[in-house]
Structures are given as structure tokens and as C-alpha cells.
C-alpha positions in Angstrom: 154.8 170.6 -10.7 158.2 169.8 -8.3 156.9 172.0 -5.7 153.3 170.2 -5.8 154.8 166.8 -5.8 157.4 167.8 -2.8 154.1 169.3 -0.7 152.1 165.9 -1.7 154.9 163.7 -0.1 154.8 165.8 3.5 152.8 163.3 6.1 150.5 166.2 7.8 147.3 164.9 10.3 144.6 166.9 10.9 142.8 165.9 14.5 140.1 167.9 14.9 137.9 169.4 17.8 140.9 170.9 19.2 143.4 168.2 19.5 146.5 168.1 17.4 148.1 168.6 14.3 151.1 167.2 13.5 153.6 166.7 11.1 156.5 164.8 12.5 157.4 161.3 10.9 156.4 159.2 14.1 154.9 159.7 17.2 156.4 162.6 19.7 156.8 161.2 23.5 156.0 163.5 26.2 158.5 165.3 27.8 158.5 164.2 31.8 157.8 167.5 33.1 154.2 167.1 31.1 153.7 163.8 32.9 154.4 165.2 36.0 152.4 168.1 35.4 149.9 166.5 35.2 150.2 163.8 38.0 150.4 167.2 40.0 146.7 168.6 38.7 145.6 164.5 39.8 146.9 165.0 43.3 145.4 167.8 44.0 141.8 166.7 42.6 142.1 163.6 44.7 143.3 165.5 48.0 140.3 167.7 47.2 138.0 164.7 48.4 140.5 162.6 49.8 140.6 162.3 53.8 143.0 163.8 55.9 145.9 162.1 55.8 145.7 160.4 53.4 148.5 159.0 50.8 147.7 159.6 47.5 149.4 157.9 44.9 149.3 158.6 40.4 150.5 156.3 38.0 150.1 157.8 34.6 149.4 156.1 31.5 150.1 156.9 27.9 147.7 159.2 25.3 146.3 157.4 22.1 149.5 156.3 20.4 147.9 157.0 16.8 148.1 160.7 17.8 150.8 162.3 16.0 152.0 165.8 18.4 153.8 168.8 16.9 156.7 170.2 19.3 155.9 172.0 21.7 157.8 173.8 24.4 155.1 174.7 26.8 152.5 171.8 27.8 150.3 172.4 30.7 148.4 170.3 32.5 144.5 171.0 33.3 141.6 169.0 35.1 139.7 167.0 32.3 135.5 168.1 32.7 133.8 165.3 33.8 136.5 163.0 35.1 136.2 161.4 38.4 139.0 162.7 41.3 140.5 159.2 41.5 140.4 155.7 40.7 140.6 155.5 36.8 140.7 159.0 35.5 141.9 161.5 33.1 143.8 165.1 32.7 144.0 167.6 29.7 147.6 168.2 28.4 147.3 171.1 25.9 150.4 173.1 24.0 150.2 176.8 24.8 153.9 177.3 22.6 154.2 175.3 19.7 153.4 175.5 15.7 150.1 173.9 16.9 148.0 174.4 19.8 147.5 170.7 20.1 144.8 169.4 23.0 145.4 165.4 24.3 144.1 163.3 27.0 145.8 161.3 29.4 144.5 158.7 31.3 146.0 157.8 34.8 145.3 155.9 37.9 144.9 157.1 41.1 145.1 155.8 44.3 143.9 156.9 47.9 145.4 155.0 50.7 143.5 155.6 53.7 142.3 153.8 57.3 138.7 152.2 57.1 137.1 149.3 58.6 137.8 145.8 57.5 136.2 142.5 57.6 138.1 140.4 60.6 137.0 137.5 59.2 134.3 136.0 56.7 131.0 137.9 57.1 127.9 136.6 55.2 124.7 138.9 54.0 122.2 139.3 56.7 124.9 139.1 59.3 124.6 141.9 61.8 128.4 143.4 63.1 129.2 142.7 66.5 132.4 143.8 67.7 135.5 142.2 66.7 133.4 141.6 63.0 135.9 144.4 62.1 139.1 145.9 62.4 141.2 149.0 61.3 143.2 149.0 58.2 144.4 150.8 55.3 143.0 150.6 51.8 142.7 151.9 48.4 139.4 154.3 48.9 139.7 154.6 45.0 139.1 150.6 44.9 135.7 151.2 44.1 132.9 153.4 43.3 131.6 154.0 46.8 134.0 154.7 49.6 134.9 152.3 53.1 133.3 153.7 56.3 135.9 156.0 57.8 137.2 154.8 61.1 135.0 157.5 62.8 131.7 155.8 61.8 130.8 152.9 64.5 128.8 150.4 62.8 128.0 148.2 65.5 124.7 146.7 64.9 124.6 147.6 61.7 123.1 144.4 59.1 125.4 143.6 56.2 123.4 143.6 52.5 125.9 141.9 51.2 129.2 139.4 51.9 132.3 140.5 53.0 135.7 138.3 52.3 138.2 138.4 55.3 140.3 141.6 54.9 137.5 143.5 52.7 137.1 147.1 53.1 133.3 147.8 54.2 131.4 150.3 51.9 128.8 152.2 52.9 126.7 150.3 50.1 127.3 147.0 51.7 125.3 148.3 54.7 121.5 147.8 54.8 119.7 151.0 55.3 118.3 151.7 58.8 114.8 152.3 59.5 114.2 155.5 61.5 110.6 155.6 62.3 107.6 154.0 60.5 104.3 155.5 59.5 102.4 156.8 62.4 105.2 158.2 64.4 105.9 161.8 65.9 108.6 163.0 64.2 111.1 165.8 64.9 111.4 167.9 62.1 114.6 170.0 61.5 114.3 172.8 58.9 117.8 174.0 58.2 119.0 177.1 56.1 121.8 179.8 56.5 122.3 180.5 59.4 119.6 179.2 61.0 117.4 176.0 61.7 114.0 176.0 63.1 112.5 172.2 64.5 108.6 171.1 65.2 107.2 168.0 65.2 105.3 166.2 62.2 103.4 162.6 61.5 105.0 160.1 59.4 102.9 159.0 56.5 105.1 156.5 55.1 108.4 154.5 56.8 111.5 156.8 57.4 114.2 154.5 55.7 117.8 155.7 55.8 118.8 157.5 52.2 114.8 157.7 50.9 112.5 160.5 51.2 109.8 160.5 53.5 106.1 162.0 53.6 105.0 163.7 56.5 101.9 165.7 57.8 103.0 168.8 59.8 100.0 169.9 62.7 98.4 172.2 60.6 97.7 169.2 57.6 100.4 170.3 55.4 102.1 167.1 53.7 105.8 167.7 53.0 109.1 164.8 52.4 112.1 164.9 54.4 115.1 163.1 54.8 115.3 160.6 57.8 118.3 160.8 59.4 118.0 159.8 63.1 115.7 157.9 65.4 112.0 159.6 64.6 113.9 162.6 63.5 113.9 163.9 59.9 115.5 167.1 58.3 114.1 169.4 55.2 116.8 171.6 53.4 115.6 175.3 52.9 
């Protein structure tokens, strides 16, 4: 009966799925070597995308505080499936020496300073970018879903779809998309696979708008989509 009462009294959590078990009295901070850990796996997912030369910078945050972790003496760090490489994200801590192999989540910012273009001034929807419209900066690319046009990428001419606030990064989204050719035109066709790429020309049968597939007829009546991607030309993936 004394020994069923004393085992009744011990606090024990069950999380299951893989998590943690734990016994302790309150919850168990991580050590600082597991933080950093796995601020290191972030890095290297966000340098992974990130451009060159870019400064990349990880805050992380805290796990669930209702989880209660056994000790452990190993914790290593591991990419979380499904998590994006930057902006808000997530890494796997998991115990590979303890009285529990315990499995946690940590959520983390990350940031991706990097040179884009930026609005000079106020810039309203419809407006088309002469130069001086933008200048070079540095921003957060992790600032939002899509990423700023890389310095490298000219977009004089190009027709804003949306406004811009002085000092805004410009996102490919908040270009309008181009029109290459329109239905009727001879088109040059490039056919690319390994190693190889093999061009002829075709008729449009619908409008070649940047980012859209489009129909085309090739000169012996065959109807196939490609992908506009320059003036009248058009590419197919093989």
C-alpha cells in the first residue's frame, strides 16, 4: 500500500508521438549549446537559398513551455520537414542520451540581409519605373513571402501592380507580368533537356504572358504549351 501511494504522488507526463517524457517537478531550460545548435542547422538552411553574400541572422525563440523535458546530455539539432529556410521557422531538438528520447520543436526567426532594389520615392500602381524610381539597398529578403529583385535584375520599364512606399523593397510579385507575344505570332521554340536543346519555330494560339502557360501549334499541326520567357520566344522542359 506505501509503495503504491509513494508511486501515485510522482508527477510523470506522457507526450506522445515522439516528444517527451518527463518527470522533473518544473520545466527543464535548454542548455545554450542546444540553442545554438540549432541556430547553426537555421543558418545553413537559409545560406542554402540565401544570396551570396548575404548576412544571415537567427534569433531563437522558446519550445511550448507546458512541455516538461527529462535530462538529457546529448541534444541535437535537425532541420524540422516542412519548415520554410527563413523568415518565421522551426528546428527539431531531439535527446539522443537521456532516460527519454524526448523530440521538441523550436521556433526561431530568421533573417536574410541582402542588396535589392528600393523604392526612391512614393510609387503608385500602374506606374511604370523610369530610372531614378529605384535605388540600391539592403533589406530583410525574409520580410516576406516572395523575395526583392536582386540588384542584377534591371527593371526599367517594367509596370508596378501594386504601390510601393518610399524605401520599400520591390518584389517580384509587385511587378505586372510582361507580355511576350500574342496569338498569331511566330514563336521560337526552345526544347531543352540534358545536355542538350533543340529550337524551331511554332504559332501562338493564345497570348504568351510572363509566368502562364501558353498553347502553341508547331508546323506540322501539333498543339503543345510552353513557357514564355522572352520576346516571341517560349521554352518546353524535356
Amino acid at each position: 500500500m506505501l509503495q503504491a501511494a509513494l508511486r501515485a504522488s510522482t508527477p510523470t507526463l506522457l507526450l506522445l508521438g515522439g516528444a517527451a517524457m518527463a518527470a522533473p517537478a518544473g520545466p527543464v531550460a535548454l542548455p545554450a549549446a542546444a540553442l545554438q545548435r540549432a541556430e547553426a542547422v537555421a543558418t545553413e538552411l537559409a545560406r542554402a537559398r540565401a544570396p551570396a553574400q548575404a548576412r544571415v541572422v537567427v534569433q531563437a525563440g522558446s519550445p511550448d513551455p507546458r512541455l516538461r523535458l527529462a535530462p538529457c546530455s546529448d541534444i541535437r539539432a535537425e532541420p524540422s520537414p516542412g519548415a520554410p529556410p527563413w523568415g518565421r521557422t522551426r528546428v527539431q531538438l531531439r535527446c539522443a542520451a537521456g532516460p527519454v528520447a524526448w523530440r521538441v520543436t523550436l521556433p526561431l526567426q530568421v533573417q536574410v540581409w541582402a542588396p535589392a532594389w528600393l523604392a526612391a520615392a512614393p510609387l503608385a500602381a500602374g506606374q511604370g519605373l523610369a530610372a531614378g524610381a529605384l535605388v540600391p539597398g539592403v533589406v530583410d529578403w525574409a520580410a516576406a513571402p516572395t523575395p526583392p529583385l536582386p540588384l542584377g535584375d534591371d527593371p526599367a520599364g517594367r509596370t508596378l501592380a501594386r504601390p510601393l512606399a518610399a524605401g520599400e523593397a520591390l518584389r517580384e510579385a509587385d511587378l505586372r507580368a510582361r507580355q511576350w507575344f500574342v496569338a498569331g505570332d511566330t514563336v521560337q521554340v526552345t526544347a531543352r533537356g540534358t545536355g542538350f536543346a533543340v529550337t524551331a519555330e511554332a504559332q501562338a494560339m493564345s497570348p504568351g504572358i510572363e509566368g502562364r502557360p501558353a498553347r502553341l501549334k508547331s508546323a506540322s499541326g501539333r498543339v503543345f504549351t510552353a513557357l514564355p520567357v522572352a520576346e516571341r520566344r517560349a521554352e518546353v522542359a524535356l
